[in-house]
N, C-alpha and C positions, 0 to 999 in steps of 0.2 A: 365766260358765260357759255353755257352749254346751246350747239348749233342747232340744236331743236325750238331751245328756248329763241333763241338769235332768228330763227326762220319767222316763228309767229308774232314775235316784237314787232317784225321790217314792217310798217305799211298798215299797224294795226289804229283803228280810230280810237281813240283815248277820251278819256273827260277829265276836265282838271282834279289835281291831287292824285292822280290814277299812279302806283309805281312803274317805274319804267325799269330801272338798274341801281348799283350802289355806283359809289363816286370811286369804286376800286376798277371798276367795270368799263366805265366811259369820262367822259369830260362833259361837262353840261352847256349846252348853247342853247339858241333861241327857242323857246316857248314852253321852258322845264324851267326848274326851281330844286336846289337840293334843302332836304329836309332830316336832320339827323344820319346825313351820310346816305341818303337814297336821294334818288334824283324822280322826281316826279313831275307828272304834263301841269304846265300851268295853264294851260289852255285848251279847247275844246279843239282836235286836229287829230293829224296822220303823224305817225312815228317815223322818221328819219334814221338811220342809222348810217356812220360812217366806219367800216369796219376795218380802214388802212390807219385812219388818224385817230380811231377808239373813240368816236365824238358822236351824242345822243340828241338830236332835236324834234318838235313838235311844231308841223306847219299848219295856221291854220286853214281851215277845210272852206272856210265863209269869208268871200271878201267884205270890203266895208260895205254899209248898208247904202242900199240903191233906193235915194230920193226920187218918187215923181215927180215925171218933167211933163212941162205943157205939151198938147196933143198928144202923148202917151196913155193907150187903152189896158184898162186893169177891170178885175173881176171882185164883188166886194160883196156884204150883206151889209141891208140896210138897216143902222142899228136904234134906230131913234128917229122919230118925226116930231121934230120942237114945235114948230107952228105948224098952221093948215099950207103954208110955205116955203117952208125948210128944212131938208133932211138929211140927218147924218147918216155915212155909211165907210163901213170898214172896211178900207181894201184888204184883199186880200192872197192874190194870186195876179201875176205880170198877164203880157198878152197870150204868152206862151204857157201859160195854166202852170206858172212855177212859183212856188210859197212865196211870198216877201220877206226875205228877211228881218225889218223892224215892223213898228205898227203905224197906221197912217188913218184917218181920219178923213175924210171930205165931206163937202155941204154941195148937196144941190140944192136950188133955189127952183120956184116953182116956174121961173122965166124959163129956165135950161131944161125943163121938164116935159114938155112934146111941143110941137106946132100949130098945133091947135087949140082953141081956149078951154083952159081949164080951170074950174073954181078952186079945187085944193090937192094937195100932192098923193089926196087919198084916192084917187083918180088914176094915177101912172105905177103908184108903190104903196106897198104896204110892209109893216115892221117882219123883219123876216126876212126877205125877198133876197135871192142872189139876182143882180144887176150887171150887169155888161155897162162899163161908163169910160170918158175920155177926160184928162184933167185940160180945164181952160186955164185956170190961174195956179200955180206956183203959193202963195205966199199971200194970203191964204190958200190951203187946199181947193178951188172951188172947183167943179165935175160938172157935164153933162149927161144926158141920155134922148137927145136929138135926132139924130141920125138911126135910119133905119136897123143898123146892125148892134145900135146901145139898146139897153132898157133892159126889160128882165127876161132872165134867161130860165129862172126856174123859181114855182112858188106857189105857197101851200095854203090849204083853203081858210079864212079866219072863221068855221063852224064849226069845222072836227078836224084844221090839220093835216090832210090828207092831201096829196100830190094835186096841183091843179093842170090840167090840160090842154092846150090849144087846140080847139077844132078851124081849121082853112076856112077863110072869108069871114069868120065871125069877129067882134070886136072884143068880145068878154073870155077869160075863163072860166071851164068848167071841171066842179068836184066830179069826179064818178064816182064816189061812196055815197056822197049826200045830195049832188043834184044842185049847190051852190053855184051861182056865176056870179065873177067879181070880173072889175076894169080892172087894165093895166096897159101902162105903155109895154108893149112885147116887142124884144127883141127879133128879129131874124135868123137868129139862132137860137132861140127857144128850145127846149131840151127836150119837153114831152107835149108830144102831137097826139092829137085822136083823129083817126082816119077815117074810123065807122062810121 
């Protein structure tokens, strides 16, 4: 194999079935497959190359998937409001604003939904909403947004759409395209402030 070819192979991310070498080339190890005398990634990873023992492998790039765990804060969109007290929402990103790996699912229940009385969940969230939340329970998923620093983080107006706003000391958002103010439980980290 030409050391040109050999330099851009070393390190490169592959997707499965991607060819890698023939089987005259290397020796096939972990996370390749030979196929008619070519050795291809059987897996989504970095290319390995061992160039003393001739031997070709594919590390994957993603460990196993990371199950939430109770009192761990995730970032999600709320994808469904079943009842006027129950809401599903899709995680989506760890505390450190990094993808999830698999897909997950949680319910908040309109208990876990602020501190103070509320008739329905159309009050804290609405479908759409990216949410700031903490998993209570395991098995089921169940989530809150309690605590001053959960709840929604950013969210759009249900007339036109458009970016909703936090102005300081008010309790509602507001549209500035349309002039819309909706509740929400808001987070403390709220993304878009109006200062004006």
């Amino acid at each position: 194999m030409a050391a040109a070819r050999l330099q851009k192979l070393e390190g490169k991310i592959v997707l499965p079935g991607e060819p890698l070498a023939t089987i005259e080339e290397f020796l096939p190890e972990e996370g390749v497959y030979v196929d008619n005398g070519i050795i291809r990634a059987a897996i989504y990873g970095k290319v390995k190359i061992d160039i003393r023992n001739k031997r070709i492998r594919v590390e994957p790039l993603k460990s196993a998937v990371k199950v939430p765990r109770r009192g761990e804060v995730y970032y999600g969109v709320v994808s469904g409001i079943v009842r006027e007290d129950l809401a599903l929402i899709k995680l989506v990103f760890d505390a450190q604003m990094e993808r999830l790996s698999g897909t997950f699912t949680g319910v908040l229940h309109l208990s876990q939904a602020s501190d103070r009385r509320i008739e329905s969940l159309y009050q804290v969230v609405r479908l759409g909403d990216f949410v700031r939340v903490q998993v209570i329970s395991e098995y089921p998923l169940l989530l809150t947004i309690k605590q001053p620093q959960l709840g929604v983080v950013m969210a759009f107006c249900s007339n036109c759409g458009d970016i909703l706003y936090r102005k300081p000391g008010f309790d509602h958002l507001i549209c500035k395209r349309c002039g819309n103010k909706e509740l929400r439980k808001v987070s403390i980290y709220y993304m878009f402030i109006d200062r004006g």
